[in-house]
PDB file of N, CA, C and O in Angstrom:
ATOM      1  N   UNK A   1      13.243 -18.451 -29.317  1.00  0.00           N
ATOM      2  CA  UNK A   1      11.875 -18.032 -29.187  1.00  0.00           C
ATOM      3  C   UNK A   1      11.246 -17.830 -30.564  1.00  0.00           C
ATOM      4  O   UNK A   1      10.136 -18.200 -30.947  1.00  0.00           O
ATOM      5  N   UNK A   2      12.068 -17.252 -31.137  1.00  0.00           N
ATOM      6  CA  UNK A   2      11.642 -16.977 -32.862  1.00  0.00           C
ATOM      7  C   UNK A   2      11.566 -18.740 -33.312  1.00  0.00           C
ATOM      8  O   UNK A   2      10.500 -18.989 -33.876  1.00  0.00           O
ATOM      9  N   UNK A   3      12.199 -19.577 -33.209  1.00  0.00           N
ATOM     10  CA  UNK A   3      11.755 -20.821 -33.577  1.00  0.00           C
ATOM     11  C   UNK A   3      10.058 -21.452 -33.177  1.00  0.00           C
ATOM     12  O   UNK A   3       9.364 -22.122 -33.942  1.00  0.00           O
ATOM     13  N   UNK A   4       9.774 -21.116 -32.113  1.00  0.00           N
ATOM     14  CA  UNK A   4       8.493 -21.404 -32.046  1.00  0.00           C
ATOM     15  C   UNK A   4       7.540 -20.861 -32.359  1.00  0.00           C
ATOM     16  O   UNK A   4       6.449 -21.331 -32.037  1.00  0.00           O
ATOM     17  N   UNK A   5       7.631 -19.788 -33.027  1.00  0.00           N
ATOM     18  CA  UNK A   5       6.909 -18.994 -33.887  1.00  0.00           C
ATOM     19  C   UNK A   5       5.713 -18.403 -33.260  1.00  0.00           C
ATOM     20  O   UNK A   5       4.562 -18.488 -33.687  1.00  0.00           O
ATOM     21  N   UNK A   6       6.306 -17.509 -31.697  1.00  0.00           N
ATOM     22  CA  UNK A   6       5.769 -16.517 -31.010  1.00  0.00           C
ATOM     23  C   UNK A   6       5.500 -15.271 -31.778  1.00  0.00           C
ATOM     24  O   UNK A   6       6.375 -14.597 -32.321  1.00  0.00           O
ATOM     25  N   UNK A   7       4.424 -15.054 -31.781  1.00  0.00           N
ATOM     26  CA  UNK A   7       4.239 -13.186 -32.053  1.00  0.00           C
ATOM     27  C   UNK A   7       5.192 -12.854 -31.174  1.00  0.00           C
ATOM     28  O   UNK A   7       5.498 -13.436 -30.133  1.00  0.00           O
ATOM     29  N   UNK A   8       5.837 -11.472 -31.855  1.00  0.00           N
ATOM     30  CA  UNK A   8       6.549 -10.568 -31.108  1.00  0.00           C
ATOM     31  C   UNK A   8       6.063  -9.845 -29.969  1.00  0.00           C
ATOM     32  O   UNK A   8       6.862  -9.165 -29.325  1.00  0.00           O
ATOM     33  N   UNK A   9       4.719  -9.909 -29.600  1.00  0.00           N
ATOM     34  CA  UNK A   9       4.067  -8.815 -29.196  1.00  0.00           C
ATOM     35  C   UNK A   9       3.625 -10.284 -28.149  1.00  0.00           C
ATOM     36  O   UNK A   9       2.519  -9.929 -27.739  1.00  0.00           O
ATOM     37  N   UNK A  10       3.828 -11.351 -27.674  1.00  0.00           N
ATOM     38  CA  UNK A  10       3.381 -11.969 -26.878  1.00  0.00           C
ATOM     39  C   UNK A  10       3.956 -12.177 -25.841  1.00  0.00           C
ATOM     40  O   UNK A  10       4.952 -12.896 -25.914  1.00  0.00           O
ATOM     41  N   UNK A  11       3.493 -11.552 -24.292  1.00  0.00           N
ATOM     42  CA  UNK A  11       4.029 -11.552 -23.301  1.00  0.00           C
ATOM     43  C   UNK A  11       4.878 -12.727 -22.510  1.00  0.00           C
ATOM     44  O   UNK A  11       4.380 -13.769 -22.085  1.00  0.00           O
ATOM     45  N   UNK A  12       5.988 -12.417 -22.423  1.00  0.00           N
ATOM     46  CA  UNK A  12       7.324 -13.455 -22.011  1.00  0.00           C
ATOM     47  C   UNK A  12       7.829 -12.971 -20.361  1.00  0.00           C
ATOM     48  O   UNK A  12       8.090 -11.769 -20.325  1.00  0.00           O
ATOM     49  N   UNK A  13       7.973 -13.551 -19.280  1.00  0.00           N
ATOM     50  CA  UNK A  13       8.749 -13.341 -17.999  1.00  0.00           C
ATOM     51  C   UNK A  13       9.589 -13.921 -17.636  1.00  0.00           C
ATOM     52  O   UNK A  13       9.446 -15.098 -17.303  1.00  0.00           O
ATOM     53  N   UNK A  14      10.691 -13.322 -17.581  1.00  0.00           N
ATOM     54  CA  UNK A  14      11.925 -14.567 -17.620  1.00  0.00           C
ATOM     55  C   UNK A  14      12.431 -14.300 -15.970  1.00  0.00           C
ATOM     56  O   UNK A  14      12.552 -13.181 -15.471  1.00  0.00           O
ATOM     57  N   UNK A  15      12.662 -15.459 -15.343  1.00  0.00           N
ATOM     58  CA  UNK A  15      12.765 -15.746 -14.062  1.00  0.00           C
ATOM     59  C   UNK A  15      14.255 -16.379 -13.843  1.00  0.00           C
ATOM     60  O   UNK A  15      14.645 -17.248 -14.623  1.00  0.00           O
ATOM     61  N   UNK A  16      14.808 -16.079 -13.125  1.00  0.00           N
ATOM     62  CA  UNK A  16      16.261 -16.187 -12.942  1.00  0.00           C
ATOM     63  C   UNK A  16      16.524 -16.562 -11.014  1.00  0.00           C
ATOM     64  O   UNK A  16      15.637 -16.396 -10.177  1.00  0.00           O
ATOM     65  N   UNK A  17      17.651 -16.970 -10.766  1.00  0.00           N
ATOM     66  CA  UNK A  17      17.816 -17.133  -9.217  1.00  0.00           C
ATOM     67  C   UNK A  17      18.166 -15.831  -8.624  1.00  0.00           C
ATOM     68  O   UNK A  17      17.706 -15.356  -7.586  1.00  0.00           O
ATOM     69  N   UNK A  18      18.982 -15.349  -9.364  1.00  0.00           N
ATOM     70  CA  UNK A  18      19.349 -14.175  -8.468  1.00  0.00           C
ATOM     71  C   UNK A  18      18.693 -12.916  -9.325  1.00  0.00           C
ATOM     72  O   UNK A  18      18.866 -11.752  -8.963  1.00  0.00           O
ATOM     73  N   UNK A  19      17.861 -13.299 -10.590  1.00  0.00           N
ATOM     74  CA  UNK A  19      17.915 -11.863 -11.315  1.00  0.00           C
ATOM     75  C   UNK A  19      18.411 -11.136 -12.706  1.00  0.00           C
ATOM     76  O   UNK A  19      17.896 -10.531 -13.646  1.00  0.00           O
ATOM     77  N   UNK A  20      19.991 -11.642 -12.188  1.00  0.00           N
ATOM     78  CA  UNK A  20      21.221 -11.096 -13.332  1.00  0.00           C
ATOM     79  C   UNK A  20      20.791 -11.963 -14.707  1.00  0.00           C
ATOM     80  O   UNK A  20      20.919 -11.369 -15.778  1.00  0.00           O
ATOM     81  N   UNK A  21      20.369 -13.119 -14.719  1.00  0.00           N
ATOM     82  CA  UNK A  21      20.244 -13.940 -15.782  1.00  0.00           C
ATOM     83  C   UNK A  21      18.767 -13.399 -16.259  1.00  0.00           C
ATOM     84  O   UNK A  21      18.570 -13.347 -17.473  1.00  0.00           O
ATOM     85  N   UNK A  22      17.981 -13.095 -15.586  1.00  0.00           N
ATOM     86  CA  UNK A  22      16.595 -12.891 -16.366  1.00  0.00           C
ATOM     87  C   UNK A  22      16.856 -11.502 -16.909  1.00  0.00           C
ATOM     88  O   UNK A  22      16.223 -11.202 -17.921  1.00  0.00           O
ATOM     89  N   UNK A  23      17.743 -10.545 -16.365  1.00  0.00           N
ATOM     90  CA  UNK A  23      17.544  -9.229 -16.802  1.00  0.00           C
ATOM     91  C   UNK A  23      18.718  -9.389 -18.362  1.00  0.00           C
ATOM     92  O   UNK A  23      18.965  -8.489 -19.165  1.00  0.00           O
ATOM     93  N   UNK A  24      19.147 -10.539 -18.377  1.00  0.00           N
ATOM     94  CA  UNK A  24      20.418 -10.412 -19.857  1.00  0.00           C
ATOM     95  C   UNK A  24      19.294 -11.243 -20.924  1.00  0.00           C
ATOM     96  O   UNK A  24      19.287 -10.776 -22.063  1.00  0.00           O
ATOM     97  N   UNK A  25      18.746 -11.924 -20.781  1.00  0.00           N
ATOM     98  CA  UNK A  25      18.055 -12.451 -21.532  1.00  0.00           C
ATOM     99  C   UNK A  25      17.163 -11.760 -21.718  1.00  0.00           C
ATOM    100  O   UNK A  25      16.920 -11.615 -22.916  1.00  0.00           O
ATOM    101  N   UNK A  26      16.261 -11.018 -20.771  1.00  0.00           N
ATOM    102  CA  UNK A  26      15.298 -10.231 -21.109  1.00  0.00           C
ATOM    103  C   UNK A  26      15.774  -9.115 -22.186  1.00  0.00           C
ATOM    104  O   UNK A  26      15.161  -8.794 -23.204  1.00  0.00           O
ATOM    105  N   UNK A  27      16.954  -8.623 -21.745  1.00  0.00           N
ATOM    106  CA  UNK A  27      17.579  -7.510 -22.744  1.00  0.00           C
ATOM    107  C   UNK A  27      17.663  -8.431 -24.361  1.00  0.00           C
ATOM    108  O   UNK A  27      17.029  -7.966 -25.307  1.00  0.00           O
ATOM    109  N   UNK A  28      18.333  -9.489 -24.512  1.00  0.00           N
ATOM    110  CA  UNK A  28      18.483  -9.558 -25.619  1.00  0.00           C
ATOM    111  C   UNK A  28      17.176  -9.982 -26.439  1.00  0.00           C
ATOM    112  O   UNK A  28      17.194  -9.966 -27.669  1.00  0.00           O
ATOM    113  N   UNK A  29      16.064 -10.354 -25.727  1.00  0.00           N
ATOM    114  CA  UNK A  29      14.796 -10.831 -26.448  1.00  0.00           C
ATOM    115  C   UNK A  29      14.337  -9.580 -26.816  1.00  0.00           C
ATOM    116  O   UNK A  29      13.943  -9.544 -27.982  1.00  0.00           O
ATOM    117  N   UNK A  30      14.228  -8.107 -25.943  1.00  0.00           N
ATOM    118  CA  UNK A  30      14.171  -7.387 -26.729  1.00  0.00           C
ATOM    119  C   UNK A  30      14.479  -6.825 -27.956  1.00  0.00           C
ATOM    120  O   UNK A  30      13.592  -6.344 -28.662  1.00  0.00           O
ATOM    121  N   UNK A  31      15.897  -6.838 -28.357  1.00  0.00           N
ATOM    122  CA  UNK A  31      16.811  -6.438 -29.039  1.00  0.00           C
ATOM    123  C   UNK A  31      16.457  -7.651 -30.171  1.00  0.00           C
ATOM    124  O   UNK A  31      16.546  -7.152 -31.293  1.00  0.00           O
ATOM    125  N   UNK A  32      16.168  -8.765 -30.221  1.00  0.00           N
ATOM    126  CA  UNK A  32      15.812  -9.506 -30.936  1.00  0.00           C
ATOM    127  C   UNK A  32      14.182  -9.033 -31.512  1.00  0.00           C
ATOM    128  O   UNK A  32      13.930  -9.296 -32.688  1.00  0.00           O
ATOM    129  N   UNK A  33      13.300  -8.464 -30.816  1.00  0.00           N
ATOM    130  CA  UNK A  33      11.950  -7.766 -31.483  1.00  0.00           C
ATOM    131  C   UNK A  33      11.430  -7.622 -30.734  1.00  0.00           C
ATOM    132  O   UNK A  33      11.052  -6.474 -30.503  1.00  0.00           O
ATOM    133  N   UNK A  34      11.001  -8.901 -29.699  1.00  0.00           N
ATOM    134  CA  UNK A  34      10.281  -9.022 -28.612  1.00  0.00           C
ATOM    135  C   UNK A  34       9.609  -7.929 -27.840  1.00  0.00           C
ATOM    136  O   UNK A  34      10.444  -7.428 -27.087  1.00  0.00           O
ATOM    137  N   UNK A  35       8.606  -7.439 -27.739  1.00  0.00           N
ATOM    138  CA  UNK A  35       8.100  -6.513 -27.468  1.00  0.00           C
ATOM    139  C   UNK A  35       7.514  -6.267 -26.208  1.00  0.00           C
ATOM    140  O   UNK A  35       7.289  -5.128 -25.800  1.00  0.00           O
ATOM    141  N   UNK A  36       7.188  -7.586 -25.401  1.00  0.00           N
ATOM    142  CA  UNK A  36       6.510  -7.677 -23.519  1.00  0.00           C
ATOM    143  C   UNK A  36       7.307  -8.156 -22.897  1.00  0.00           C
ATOM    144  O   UNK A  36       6.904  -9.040 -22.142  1.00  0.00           O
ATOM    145  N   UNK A  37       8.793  -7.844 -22.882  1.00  0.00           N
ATOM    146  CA  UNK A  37       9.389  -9.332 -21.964  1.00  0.00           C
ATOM    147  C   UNK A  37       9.799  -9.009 -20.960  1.00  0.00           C
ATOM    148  O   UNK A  37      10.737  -8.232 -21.138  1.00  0.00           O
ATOM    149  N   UNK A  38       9.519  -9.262 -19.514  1.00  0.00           N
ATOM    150  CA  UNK A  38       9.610  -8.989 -18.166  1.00  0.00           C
ATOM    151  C   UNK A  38      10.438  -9.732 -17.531  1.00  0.00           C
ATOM    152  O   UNK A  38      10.424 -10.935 -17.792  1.00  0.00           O
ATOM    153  N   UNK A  39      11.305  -9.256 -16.610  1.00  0.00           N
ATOM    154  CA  UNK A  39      11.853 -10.042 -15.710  1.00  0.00           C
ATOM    155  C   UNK A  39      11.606  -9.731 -14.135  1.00  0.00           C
ATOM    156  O   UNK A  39      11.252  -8.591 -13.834  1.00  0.00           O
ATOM    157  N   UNK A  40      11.778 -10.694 -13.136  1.00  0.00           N
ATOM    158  CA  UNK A  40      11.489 -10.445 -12.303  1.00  0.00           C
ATOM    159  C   UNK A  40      12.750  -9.814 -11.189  1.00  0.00           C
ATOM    160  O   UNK A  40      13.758 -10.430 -10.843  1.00  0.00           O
ATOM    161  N   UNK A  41      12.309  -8.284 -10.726  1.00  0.00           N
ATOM    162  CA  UNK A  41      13.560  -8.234  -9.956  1.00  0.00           C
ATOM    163  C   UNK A  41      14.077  -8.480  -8.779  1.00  0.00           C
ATOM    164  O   UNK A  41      13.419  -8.363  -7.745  1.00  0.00           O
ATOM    165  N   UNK A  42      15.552  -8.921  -8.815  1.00  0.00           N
ATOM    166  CA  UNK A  42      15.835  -9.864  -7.280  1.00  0.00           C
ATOM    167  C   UNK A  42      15.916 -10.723  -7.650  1.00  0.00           C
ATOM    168  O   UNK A  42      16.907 -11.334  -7.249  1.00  0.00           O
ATOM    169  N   UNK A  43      14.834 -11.614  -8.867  1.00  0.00           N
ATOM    170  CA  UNK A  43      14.921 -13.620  -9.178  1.00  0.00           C
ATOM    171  C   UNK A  43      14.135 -13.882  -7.708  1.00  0.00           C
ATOM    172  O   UNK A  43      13.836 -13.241  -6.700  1.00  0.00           O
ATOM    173  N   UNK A  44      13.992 -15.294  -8.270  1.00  0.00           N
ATOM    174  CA  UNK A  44      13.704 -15.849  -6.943  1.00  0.00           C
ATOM    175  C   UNK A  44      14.018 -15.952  -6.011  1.00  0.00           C
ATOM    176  O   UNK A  44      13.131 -16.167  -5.185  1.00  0.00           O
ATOM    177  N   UNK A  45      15.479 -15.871  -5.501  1.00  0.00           N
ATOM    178  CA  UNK A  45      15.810 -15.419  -4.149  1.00  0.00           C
ATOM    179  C   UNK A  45      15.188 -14.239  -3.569  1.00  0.00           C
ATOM    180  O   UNK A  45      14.629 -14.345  -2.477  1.00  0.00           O
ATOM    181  N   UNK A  46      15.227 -13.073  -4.212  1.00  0.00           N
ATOM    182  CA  UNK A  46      14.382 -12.012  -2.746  1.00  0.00           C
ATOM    183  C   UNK A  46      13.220 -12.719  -3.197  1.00  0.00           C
ATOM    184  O   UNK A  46      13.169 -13.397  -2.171  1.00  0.00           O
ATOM    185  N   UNK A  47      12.079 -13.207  -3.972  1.00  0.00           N
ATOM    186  CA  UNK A  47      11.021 -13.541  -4.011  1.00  0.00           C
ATOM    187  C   UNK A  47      10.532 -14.665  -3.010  1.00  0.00           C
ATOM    188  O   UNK A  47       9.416 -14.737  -2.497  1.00  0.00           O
ATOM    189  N   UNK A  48      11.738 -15.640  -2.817  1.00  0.00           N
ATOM    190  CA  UNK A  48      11.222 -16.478  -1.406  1.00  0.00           C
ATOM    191  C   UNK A  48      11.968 -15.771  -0.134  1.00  0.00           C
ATOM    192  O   UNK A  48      11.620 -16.191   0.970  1.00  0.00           O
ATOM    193  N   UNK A  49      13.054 -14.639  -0.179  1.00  0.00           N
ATOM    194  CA  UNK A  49      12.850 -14.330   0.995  1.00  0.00           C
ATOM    195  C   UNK A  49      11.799 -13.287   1.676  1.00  0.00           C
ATOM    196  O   UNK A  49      11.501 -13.109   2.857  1.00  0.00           O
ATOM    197  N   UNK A  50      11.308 -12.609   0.357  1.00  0.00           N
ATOM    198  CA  UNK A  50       9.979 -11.306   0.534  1.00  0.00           C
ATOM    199  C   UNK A  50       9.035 -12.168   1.196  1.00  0.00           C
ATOM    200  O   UNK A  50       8.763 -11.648   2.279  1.00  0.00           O
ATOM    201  N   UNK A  51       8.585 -12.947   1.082  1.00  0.00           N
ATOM    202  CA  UNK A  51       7.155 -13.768   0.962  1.00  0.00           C
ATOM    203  C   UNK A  51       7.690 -14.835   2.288  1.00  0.00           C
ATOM    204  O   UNK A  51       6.876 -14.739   3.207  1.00  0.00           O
ATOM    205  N   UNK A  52       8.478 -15.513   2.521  1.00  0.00           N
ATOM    206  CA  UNK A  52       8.949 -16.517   3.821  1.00  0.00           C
ATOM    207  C   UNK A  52       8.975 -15.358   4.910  1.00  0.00           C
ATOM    208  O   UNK A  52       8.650 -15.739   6.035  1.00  0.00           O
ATOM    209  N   UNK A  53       9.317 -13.946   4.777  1.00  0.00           N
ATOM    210  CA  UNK A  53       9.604 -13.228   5.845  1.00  0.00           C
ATOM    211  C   UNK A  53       7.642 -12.686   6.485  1.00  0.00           C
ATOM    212  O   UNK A  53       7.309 -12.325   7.614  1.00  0.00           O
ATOM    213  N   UNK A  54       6.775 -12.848   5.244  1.00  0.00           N
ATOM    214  CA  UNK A  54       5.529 -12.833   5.664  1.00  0.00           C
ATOM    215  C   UNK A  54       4.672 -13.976   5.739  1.00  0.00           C
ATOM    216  O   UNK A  54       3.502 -13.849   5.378  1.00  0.00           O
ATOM    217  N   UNK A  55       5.246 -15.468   6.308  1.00  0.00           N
ATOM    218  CA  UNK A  55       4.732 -16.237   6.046  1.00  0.00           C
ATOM    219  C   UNK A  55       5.120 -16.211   7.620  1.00  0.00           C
ATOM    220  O   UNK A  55       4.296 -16.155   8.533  1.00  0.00           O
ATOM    221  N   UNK A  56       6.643 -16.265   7.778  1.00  0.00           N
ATOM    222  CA  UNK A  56       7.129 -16.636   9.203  1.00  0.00           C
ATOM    223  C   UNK A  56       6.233 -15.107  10.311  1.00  0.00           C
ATOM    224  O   UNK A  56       6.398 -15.284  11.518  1.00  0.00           O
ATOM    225  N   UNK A  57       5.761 -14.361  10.104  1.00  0.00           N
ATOM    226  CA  UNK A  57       5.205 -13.241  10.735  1.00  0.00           C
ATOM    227  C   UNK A  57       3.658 -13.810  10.839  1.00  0.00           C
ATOM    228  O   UNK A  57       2.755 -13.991  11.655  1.00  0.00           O
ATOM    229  N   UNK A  58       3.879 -13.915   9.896  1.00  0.00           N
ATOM    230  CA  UNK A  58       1.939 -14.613  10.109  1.00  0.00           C
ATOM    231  C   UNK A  58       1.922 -15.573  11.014  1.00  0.00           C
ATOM    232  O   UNK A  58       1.154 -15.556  11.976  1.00  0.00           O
ATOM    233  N   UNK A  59       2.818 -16.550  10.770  1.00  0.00           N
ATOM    234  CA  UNK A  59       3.025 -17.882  11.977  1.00  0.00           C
ATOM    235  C   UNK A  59       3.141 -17.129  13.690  1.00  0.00           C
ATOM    236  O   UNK A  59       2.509 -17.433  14.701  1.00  0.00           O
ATOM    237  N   UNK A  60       4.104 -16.168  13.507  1.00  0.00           N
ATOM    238  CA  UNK A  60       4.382 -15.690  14.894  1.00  0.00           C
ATOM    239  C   UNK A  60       2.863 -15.009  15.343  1.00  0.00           C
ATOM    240  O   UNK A  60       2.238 -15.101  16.399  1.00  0.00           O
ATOM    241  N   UNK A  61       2.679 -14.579  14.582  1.00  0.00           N
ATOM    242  CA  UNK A  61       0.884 -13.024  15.115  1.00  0.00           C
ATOM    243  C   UNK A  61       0.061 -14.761  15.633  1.00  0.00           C
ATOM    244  O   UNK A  61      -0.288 -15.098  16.765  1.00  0.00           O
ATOM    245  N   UNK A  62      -0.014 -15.376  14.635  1.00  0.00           N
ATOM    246  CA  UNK A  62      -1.121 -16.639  15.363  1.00  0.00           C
ATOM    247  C   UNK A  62      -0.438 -16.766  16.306  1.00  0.00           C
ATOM    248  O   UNK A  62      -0.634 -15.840  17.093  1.00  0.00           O
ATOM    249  N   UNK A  63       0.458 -17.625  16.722  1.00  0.00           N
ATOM    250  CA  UNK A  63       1.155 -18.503  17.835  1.00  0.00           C
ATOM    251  C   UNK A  63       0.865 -17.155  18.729  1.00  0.00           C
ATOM    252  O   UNK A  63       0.080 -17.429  19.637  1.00  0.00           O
ATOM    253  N   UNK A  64       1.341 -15.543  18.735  1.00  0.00           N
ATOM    254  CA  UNK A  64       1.137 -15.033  20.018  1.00  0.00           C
ATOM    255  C   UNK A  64      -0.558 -15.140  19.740  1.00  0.00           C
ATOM    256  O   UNK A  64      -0.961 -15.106  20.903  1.00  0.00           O
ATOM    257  N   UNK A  65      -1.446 -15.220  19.117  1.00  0.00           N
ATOM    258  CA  UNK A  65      -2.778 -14.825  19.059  1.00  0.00           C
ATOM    259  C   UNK A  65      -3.400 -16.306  19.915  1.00  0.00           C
ATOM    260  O   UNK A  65      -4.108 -16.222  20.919  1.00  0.00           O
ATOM    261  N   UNK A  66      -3.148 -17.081  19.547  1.00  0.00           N
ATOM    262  CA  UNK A  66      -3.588 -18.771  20.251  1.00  0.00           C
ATOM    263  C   UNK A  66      -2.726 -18.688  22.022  1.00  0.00           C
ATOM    264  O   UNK A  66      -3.220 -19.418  22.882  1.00  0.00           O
ATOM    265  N   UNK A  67      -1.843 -18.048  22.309  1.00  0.00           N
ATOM    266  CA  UNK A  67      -1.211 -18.160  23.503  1.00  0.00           C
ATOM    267  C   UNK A  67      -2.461 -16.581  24.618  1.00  0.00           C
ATOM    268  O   UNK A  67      -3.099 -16.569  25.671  1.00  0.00           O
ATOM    269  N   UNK A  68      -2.247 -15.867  23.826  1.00  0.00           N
ATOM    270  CA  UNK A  68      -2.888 -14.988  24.452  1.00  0.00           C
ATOM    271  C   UNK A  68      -4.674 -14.900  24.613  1.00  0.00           C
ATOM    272  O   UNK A  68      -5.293 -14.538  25.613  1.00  0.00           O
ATOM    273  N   UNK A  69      -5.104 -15.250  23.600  1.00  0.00           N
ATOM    274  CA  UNK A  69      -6.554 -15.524  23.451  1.00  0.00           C
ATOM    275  C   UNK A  69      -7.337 -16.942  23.933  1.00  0.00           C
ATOM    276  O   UNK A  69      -8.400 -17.031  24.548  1.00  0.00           O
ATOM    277  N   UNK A  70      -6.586 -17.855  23.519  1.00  0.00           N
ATOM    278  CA  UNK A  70      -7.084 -19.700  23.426  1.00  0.00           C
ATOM    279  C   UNK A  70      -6.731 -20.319  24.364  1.00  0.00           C
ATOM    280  O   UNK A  70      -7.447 -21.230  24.779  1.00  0.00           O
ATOM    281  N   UNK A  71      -5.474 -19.998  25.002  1.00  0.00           N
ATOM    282  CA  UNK A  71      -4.949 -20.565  25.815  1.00  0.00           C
ATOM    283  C   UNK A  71      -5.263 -19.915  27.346  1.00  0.00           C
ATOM    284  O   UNK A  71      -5.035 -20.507  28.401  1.00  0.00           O
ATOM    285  N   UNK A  72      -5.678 -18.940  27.255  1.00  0.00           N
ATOM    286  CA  UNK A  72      -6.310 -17.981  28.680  1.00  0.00           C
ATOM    287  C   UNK A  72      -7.275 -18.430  29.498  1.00  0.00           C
ATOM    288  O   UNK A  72      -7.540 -18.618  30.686  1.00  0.00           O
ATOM    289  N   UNK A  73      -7.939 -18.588  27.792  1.00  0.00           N
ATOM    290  CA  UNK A  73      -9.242 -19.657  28.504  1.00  0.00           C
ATOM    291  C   UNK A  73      -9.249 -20.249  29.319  1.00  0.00           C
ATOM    292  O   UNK A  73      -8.133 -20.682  29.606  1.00  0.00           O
ATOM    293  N   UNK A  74     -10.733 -20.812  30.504  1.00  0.00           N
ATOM    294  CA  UNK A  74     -10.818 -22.187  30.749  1.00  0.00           C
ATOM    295  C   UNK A  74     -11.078 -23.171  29.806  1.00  0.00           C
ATOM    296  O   UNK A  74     -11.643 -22.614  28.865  1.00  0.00           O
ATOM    297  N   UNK A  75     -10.950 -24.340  29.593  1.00  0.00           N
ATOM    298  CA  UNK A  75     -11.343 -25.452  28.975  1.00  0.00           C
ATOM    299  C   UNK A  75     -12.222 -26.470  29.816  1.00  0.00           C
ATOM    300  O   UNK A  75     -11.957 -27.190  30.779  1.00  0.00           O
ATOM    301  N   UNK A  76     -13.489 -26.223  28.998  1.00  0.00           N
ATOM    302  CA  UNK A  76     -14.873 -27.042  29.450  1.00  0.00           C
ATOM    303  C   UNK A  76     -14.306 -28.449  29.492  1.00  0.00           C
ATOM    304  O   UNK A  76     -14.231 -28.697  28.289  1.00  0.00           O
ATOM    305  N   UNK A  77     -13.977 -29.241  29.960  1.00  0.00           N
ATOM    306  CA  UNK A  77     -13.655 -30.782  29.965  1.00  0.00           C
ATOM    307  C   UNK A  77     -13.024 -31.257  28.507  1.00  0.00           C
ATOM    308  O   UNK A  77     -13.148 -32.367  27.990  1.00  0.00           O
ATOM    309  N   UNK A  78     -12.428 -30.295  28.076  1.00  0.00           N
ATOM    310  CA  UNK A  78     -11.064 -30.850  26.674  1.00  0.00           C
ATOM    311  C   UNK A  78      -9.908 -30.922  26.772  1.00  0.00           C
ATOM    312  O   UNK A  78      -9.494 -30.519  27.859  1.00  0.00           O
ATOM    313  N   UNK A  79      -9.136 -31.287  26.060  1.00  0.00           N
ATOM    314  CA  UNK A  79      -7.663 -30.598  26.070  1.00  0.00           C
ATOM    315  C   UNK A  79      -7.570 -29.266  25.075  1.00  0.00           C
ATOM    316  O   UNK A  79      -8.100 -29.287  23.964  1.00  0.00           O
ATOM    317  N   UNK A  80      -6.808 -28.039  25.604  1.00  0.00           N
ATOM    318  CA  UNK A  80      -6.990 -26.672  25.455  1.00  0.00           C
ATOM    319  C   UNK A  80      -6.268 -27.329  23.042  1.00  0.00           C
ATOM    320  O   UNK A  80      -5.672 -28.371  22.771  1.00  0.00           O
ATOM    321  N   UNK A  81      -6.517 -26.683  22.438  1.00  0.00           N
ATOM    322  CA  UNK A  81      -6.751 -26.390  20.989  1.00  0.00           C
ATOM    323  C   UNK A  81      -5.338 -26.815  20.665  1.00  0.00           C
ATOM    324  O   UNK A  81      -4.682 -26.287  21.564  1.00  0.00           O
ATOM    325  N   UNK A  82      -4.620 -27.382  19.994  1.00  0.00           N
ATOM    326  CA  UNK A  82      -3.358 -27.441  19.105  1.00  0.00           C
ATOM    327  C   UNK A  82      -2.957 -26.807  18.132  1.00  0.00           C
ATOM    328  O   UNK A  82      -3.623 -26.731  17.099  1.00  0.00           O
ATOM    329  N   UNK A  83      -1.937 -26.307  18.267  1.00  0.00           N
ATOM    330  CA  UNK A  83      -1.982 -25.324  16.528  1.00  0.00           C
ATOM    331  C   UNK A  83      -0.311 -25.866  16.294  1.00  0.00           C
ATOM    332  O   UNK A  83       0.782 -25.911  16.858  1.00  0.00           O
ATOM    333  N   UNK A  84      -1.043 -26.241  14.980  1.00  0.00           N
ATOM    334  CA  UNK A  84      -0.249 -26.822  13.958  1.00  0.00           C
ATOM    335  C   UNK A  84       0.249 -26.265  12.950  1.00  0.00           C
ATOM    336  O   UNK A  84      -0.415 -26.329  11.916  1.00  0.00           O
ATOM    337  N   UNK A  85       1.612 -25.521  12.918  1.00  0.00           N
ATOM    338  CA  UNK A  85       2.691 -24.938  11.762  1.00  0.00           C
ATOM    339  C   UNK A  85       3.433 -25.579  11.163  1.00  0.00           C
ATOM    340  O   UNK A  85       4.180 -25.052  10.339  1.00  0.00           O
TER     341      UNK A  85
END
């Protein structure tokens, strides 16, 4: 990082799969001067399972929301709405 001739003081986030790797690197960029350097905790694994677990909930609230609301309906001479996930 010192090779590319970052200010010390310029914000760095180091992203890892599980975590363990962003939090050792983050430690030593400190210890090297580095003064903003963040890691994310968990890594990207809890980060796609945090966010897939509110993606798949959102999918379910529609699907019951289109079964209970859209589908109750009559349908004026159509075929009743498609919902596409």
């Amino acid at each position: 990082m010192k090779e590319k001739n970052l200010p010390l003081s310029q914000k760095i986030i180091i992203i890892s799969s599980t975590g363990q790797l962003a939090s050792y690197t983050s430690s030593l960029l400190l210890i090297a001067g580095f003064e903003n350097v963040y890691s994310l905790d968990g890594g990207m694994t809890y980060w796609n399972r945090l966010f897939s677990d509110e993606l798949i909930n959102a999918q379910d609230n529609a699907v019951r929301y289109i079964r209970n609301h859209v589908s109750s309906q009559p349908s004026v001479g159509s075929n009743p709405p498609t919902l596409y996930i």
